[in-house]
Each structure stands twice: as structure tokens, then as C-alpha cells.
N, C-alpha and C positions, 0 to 999 in steps of 0.2 A: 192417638185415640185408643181407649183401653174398651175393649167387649168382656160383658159377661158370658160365662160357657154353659147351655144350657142342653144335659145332658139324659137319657133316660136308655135301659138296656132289655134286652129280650134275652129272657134265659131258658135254652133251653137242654133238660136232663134227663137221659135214658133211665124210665123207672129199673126197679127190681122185681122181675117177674122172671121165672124160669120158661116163659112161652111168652109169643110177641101179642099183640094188639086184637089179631082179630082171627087168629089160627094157631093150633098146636106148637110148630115151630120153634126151636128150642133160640133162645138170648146170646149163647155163651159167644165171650169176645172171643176172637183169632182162629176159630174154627178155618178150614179149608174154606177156597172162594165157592159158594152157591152150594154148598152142603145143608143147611140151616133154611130150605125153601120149602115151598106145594103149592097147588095151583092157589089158593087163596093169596096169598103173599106176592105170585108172582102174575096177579092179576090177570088171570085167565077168564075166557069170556065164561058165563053162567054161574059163579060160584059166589056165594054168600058171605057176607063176614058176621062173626058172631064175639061180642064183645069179651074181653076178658076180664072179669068182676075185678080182681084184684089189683090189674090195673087203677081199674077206676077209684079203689078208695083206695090206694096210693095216691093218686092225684088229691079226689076230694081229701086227704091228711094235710095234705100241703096247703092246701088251700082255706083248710080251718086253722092251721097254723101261723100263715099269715094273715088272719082276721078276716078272711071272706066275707062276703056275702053271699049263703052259697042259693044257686037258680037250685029249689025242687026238683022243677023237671027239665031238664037240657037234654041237648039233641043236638048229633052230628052234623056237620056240613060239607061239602065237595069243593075242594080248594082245586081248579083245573089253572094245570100251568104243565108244561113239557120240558122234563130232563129224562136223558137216558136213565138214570138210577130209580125211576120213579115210574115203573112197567105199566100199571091204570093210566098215566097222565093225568092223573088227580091225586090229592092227598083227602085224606078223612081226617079232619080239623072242627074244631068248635069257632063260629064264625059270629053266630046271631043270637045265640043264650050258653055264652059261655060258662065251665062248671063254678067257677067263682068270680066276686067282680067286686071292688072298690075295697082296697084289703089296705096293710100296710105293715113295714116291716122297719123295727126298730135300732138303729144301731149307733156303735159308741164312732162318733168323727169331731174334729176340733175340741177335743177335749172335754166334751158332754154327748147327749143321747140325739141324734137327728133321730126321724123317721120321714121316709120315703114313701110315698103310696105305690099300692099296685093297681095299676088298670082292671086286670083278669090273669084268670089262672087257667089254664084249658089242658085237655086231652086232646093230644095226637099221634099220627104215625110216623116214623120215621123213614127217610129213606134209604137208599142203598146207598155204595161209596163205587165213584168212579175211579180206574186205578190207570192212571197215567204213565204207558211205557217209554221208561228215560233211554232205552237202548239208541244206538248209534244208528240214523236211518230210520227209527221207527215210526211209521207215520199213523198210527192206530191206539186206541184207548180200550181198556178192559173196564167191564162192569161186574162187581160183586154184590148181590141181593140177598146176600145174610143179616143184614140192616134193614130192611127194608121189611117194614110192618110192627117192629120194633118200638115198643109202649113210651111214648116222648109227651114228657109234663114242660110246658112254656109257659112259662113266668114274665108277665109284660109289665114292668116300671113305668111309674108317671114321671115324665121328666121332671124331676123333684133335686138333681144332683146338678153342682157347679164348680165340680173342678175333677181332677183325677184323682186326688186323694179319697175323696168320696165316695167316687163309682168303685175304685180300690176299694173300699170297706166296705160297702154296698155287697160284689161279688163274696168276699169270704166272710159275712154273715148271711149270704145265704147257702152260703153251699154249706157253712156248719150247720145250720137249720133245716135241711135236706137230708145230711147225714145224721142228725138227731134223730130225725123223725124215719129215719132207715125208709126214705123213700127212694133211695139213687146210691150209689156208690161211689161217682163225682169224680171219679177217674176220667181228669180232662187228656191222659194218654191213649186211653182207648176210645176219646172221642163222646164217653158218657156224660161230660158236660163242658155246654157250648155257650159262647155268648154273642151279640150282636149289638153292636153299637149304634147309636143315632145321637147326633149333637149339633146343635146349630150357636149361633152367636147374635146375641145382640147390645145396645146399647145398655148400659146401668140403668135400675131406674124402669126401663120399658115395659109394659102389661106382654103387648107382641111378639111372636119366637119369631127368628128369625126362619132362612129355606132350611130346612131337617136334611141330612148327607147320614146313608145308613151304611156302615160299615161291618161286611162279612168277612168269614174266613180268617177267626178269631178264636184260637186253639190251647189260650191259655192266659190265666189272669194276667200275666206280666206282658201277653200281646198285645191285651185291653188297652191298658196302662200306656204303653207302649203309642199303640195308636192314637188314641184319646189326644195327647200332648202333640202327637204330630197335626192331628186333623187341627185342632181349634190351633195353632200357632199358621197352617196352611189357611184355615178363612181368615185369620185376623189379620194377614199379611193380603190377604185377598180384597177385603175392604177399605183396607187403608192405603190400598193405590187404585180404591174406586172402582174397584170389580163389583159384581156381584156372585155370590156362592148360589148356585144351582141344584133343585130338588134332585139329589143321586141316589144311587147304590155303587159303595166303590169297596173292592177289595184291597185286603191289609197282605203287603210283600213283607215279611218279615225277616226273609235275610238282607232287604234292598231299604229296610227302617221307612216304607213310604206307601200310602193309600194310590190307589189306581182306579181310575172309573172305569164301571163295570155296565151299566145300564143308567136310563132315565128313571127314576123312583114310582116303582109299581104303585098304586092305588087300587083300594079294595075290588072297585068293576073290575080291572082287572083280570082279575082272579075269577067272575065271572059265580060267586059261592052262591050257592040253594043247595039248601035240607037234602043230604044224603037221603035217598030213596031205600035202601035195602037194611037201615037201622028204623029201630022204632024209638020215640023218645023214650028218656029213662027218668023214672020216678024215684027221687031220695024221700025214704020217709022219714017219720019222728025215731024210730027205733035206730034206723040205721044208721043214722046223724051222730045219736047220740053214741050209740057203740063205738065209730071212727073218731070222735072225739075223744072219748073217754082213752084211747090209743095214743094221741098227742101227746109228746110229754113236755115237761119243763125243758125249757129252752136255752141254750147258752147263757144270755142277756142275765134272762131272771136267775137263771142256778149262780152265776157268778154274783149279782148282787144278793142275793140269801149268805152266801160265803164269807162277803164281808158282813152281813151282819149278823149273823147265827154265829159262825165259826171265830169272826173277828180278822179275816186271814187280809193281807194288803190288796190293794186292789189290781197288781201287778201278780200278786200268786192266786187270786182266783181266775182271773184271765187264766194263766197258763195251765190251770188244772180243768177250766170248764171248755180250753180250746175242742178236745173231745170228749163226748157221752161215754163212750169206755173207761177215759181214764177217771174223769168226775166218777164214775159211779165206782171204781175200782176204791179211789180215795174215801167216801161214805161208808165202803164195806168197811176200809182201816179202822176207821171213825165209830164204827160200831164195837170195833175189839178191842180199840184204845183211843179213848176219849181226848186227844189231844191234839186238837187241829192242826196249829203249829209246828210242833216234830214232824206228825204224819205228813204235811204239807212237803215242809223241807227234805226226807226222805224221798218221797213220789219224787220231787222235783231234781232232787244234787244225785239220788241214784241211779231209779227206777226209770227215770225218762231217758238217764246217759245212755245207760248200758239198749235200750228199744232201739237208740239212735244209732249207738254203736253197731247193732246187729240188723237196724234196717227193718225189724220186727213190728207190730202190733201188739197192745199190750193185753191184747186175745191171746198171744202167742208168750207170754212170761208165763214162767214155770212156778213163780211164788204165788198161792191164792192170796186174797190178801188179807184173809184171819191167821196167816202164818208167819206173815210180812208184818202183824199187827203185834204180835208176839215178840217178834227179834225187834223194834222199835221199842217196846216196851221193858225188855231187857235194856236195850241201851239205857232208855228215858231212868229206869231206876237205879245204875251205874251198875249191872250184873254186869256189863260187858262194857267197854271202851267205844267209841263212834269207829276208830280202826279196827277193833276186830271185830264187831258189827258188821262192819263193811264185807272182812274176809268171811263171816261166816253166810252172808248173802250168797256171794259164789258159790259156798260151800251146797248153798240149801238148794242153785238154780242144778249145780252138777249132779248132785246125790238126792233133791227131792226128799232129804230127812229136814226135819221142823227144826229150829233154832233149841230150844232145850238140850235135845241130842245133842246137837254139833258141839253146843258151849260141852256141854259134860266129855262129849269124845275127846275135843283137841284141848279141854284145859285152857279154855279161853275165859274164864269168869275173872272178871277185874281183879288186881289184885289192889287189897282198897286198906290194907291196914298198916299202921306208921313203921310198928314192929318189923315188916317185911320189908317196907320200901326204902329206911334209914341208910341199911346198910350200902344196897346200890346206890343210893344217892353221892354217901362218902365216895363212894368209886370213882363214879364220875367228876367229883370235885380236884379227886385227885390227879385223875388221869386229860382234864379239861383245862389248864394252866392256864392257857391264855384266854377263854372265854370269862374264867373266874376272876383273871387280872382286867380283861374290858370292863364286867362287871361294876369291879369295885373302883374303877375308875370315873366308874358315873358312865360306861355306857349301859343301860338299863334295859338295852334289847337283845344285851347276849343272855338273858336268863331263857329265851329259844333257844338256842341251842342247845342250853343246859337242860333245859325239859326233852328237847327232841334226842338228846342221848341217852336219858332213863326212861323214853317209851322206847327207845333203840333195844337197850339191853334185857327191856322187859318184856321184847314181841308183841310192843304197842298197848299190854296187860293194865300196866300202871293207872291206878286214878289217877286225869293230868290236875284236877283239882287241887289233890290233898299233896300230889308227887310236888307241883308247882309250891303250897306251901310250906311244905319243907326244905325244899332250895330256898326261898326266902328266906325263912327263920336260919337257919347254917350262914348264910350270906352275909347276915347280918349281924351273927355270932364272930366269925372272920373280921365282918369289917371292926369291929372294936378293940379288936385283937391289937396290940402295940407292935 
């Protein structure tokens, strides 16, 4: 018996605010344990929390980004549940007029465009992190509340996804849509974004989900992924020897590859939610709406289909140019100093992206602007310079910070592009290349590589390989009729 996997995720990501949720208190990751507190945070009796604006149209970004509907006026709510890392015993959570609701986000899977809905989008607080001592005999746990208070936008999917390839494509187009939109950082290493799985099975065909099993302590997309495949093959195996799968929360062991029940699956009483008492609701108006909007920008999705149609560029090098808003917009500025999609394309991508990856870098952190970068491509594109000494004079420009002009003019790097100069080397290399000139003429017709790669050899890669290549030709052929 084969089940369909019917799958839907909770995302949730530490906004960008240099102060938490509802006090001064500074964000920065890895600070010392409980440096980053005050009685606000640390849920002291009598003290007030006072929203953090910027927060909130972080969140509201995201949530007109993915198509919201956004509630006017929403209002907090009190999420009571008890962990140590969570000092009130309650969270401040959007419950009952969540800030966005019935959205939907677009992405490319099986070969075309699905979309996914979103339930809601909400504001909340984050908690702290329990720090579990591994020492030998320790029988005691540490809590650090530099997290805790900490501005967390959760992103709830409609179980709209059925397989892992899906939820796979699901998570990283959102988290480029997050990073687009500069509302998170999405550094799922420092914990700034998280996801939570729920997936149930049921027959092909059926209206009916099956019991929902929600799976935490999911620290990275390939955990997801990871999990996802284990869960739905553990209930499919569950049903087909006439079990049934029971409403959970189970935790993901990911050095043990295996889900582990955690609890009976919370329901909203529960949680016991009514309207926070010490917020007042909050009013989005017309003006304000329209300002955070006008903020949103073009989206992965859309900037990559403009690429191929504006630019004309393949649909495999716009993908790879609109994976990030940096580097797309890096690529545009090119586009603006030299009008040539194509090269600039191929450049960004065979150079500019190696040498990032090489060094590990950002391409915030490259040292070419790229009206400078747009310049030395343009050199190339009109044969002032060679694609190889192009290349070297890159380096040139990231060490020394002098513009492509300079450099061709300093090191005598300008092609050398006329017949008059290049004959002579040529003869040279005929002479001194015996046996690739006798492959040659033997009818092998792929030693004329070699015989080019030793006149850009001798030329310090100068050579036009155009004109260099049709001069080996024409000589070749001058030889071969030779009796």
C-alpha cells in the first residue's frame, strides 16, 4: 500500500533588530551567557514591555511579501507553557489576530512553479537556550537568557507539500525571500533560523489528513530533509502492519538518523492563550502599509524570470545570479557600464563567484566595484585584452585597487592583435612543435590546441587566440600542400 506524504512547516527566524522585542537589550549572537539581559527580558515581577517598532515592520515586510492579508489592528497574546529558558512562563505570541493571514509563496519544484499557502505570519519572542553539561558526573543543566526576548517572525505553511523534494525547495525559497527582503540573516548556525516539521500520511485520493506527528529540534535544512524521509517511511511502515500513527511531538536525533517521541501533541487550550494584558492593540494604517511595501523588493522568483526575459540569459544562469540580492544587484550595476548580459553573466559566474567561494567571502566584501569590473569585461569583450590576461589583471585590480586601464597600460597587457607581430611567433612554434604539427597533418585536427596554447605560451597569453588560431590554419595548410 503506497500513502501520500502530506507535509506543512513552521518557520521560524530571528528578525534584524540591534535590541530584542520588548527592551533595549542588545541581539548580538555569542556574547557571554546572560550579558545581553534586565528585568524586562528576564521577566521580573512589575515591569512593562514596550514594543519594538522595527521589529514589527520587519515582520509586517515579510508578510506583505509573501501576499498577506495584513489584520489592521492585531494584538498580542500569552502563550503559558513552562520551560526553564522562558523566565515569565509565558511567551508573547500572536494567537487570535495574527499580523498576516492566508498568504502564499511561490516556488520553482518538479520542474515548474508550485505555490504553497501560508496560514499566518506572526510576531513573537524568542526564548533563551538551555546549555546542557556533558562533563563526566554532571548532573545539572545551565541556562543562558541572551535569547530570550529576542524579535522571532514564524512563518506557518498550509500543508500544501508532498514529498521532501518540496519541503526542500519550500525552506530555501524562503529563507532567500527573508534574506531579500533583509528581514533575518538566516544563519541557521547561530540558531537565527529554525524549522519544525508536521507530516501525516494518508491514502491517494483522500479529502482526510491523516494523525499530524510534529517534529522539533531541526537545526538545519538537510536535518529537515533528513527527517522528513525518515518520519513518512516510519508511519508508512506503521500502517502497513496496521498500526496506527498517533497525534505527537517527537524529537529529531540527528547523530542516531531517527525521530523520538517527545510528548502527546499540544492543542491550542493547551496553551491556555488571552490577549496579553500589558500591550495595547496596534493600529497599521494606510500610510504606514504603504511605506513597508514600497520597502519590499523584487523577489528572487520574479528578478530571475525578468533575466531571462529582458537579459535573455538561460534559466540555469539566472537562477545562479538571483540565488542572492547582492550578487543580482552587483550583476545590474555591470549591466549598467556594459550593456552585455551574456559576458557579464559568464564573468560574475566562471570568476567573481570562484574567487568569494575561494576566500569564503561575501560579495559585500570584493574589492572590485563593479563599474570597474564593468570596464575590464569590456576590455576583454572588444579584444583590448585576452580572457587570460583579463583574468590576471582581476587579481591585479583586487591586490592594488588600480581600475583595469592602469593595469593593461602598466604591465603591457593590451592584446597583441596584428598578423605583422604574431607570424613571426607563429613560425616558431611550427618549428619548434614537430610532432604536434606532424599529428596535425596526419588528420589529427585537435593538435591545433596545442599549437595555439604554445603561441599564447610564448605571448604571456597576449595573443588574439582568434586571429593567432587563423594563422596556424592558413601555414598548416600552406605545409600541407607542400610535396
Amino acid at each position: 500500500m503506497r500513502y501520500e506524504a502530506v507535509i506543512g512547516l513552521e518557520t521560524h527566524a530571528e528578525l534584524l533588530t540591534e535590541s530584542k522585542l520588548w527592551c533595549r537589550c542588545g541581539t548580538r549572537f555569542g556574547e557571554p551567557p546572560n550579558t545581553q539581559t534586565c528585568p524586562v527580558c528576564l521577566g521580573m515581577p512589575g515591569v512593562l514591555p514596550v514594543l519594538n517598532k522595527r521589529a514589527f515592520e520587519l515582520a509586517l515586510k515579510a508578510a506583505l511579501a509573501l501576499h498577506c492579508v495584513i489584520n489592521r489592528e492585531t494584538f498580542f497574546d500569552r502563550k503559558n507553557y513552562y520551560y526553564p529558558d522562558l523566565p515569565k512562563n509565558y511567551q508573547v505570541s500572536q494567537n487570535y489576530c495574527n499580523l498576516g493571514r492566508d498568504g502564499y509563496l511561490e516556488m520553482s519544484a518538479d520542474g515548474g512553479i508550485r505555490r504553497v499557502g501560508i496560514w499566518n505570519v506572526h510576531l513573537e519572542e524568542d526564548a533563551g537556550k538551555n546549555i546542557h553539561v556533558e562533563s563526566p558526573g554532571a548532573d545539572y543543566s545551565l541556562v543562558d537568557l541572551n535569547r530570550a526576548g529576542v524579535p522571532l517572525l514564524e512563518v506557518v505553511s498550509a500543508p500544501d507539500m508532498h514529498s521532501v523534494e518540496e519541503a526542500e525547495a519550500f525552506m530555501h525559497t524562503l529563507r532567500r525571500l527573508l534574506l531579500y527582503c533583509e528581514v533575518s540573516d538566516c544563519k541557521m548556525q547561530e540558531g537565527s533560523l529554525r524549522f519544525e516539521a508536521s507530516v501525516s500520511l494518508r491514502r491517494p485520493g483522500e479529502e482526510k489528513l491523516g494523525s499530524r506527528v510534529e517534529i522539533k529540534n531541526l537545526n538545519s535544512i538537510k536535518a529537515v530533509t533528513r527527517c522528513l524521509a525518515y518520519e513518512i517511511e516510519r508511519q508508512s511502515r506503521l500502517l502497513r502492519e496496521g498500526g496506527a500513527v498517533e497525534m505527537e511531538t517527537r524529537l529529531w536525533d540527528e547523530a542516531g538518523g531517527r525521530s523520538e517521541r517527545m510528548r502527546s501533541k499540544e492543542r491550542a487550550q493547551d496553551y491556555r492563550y488571552f490577549p496579553e494584558p500589558d500591550l495595547v492593540p496596534f493600529v497599521v494604517d494606510e500610510g504606514w502599509l504603504e511605506r513597508v511595501q514600497a520597502e519590499v523588493p523584487e523577489l528572487s522568483l520574479g528578478r530571475r524570470r525578468r533575466f531571462v526575459r529582458d537579459h535573455g540569459l538561460s534559466e540555469y544562469d539566472a537562477r545562479v545570479l538571483t540565488e542572492e540580492r547582492a550578487v543580482a544587484d552587483y550583476f545590474e550595476a555591470c549591466l549598467a557600464a556594459h550593456n552585455e548580459p551574456k559576458s557579464v553573466a559568464n564573468w560574475i559566474m566562471n570568476e567573481v563567484l570562484a574567487i568569494l567561494n575561494e576566500r569564503k567571502v561575501s560579495i559585500a566584501e570584493f574589492e572590485v566595484p563593479p563599474q570597474r569590473f564593468a570596464e575590464l569585461i569590456e576590455a576583454a569583450d572588444k579584444g583590448k585584452v585576452t580572457a587570460a590576461a583579463a583574468r590576471e589583471i582581476l587579481g591585479k585590480m583586487i591586490e592594488t585597487g588600480k581600475n583595469a586601464a592602469t593595469l593593461i597600460e602598466e604591465t603591457g597587457a593590451e592584446t597583441i592583435g596584428q598578423e605583422e607581430d604574431l607570424a613571426p611567433i607563429v613560425e616558431q612554434v611550427l618549428a619548434e612543435a614537430r610532432k604536434a604539427v606532424q599529428d596535425y597533418l596526419g588528420g589529427k585536427k585537435k593538435a591545433i590546441g596545442a599549437l595555439l596554447g604554445q603561441v599564447m605560451r610564448l605571448t604571456g597569453g597576449k595573443a588574439d587566440p582568434k586571429l593567432a588560431r587563423e594563422i596556424l590554419l592558413n601555414r598548416l595548410e600552406e605545409m600541407a600542400r607542400q610535396p
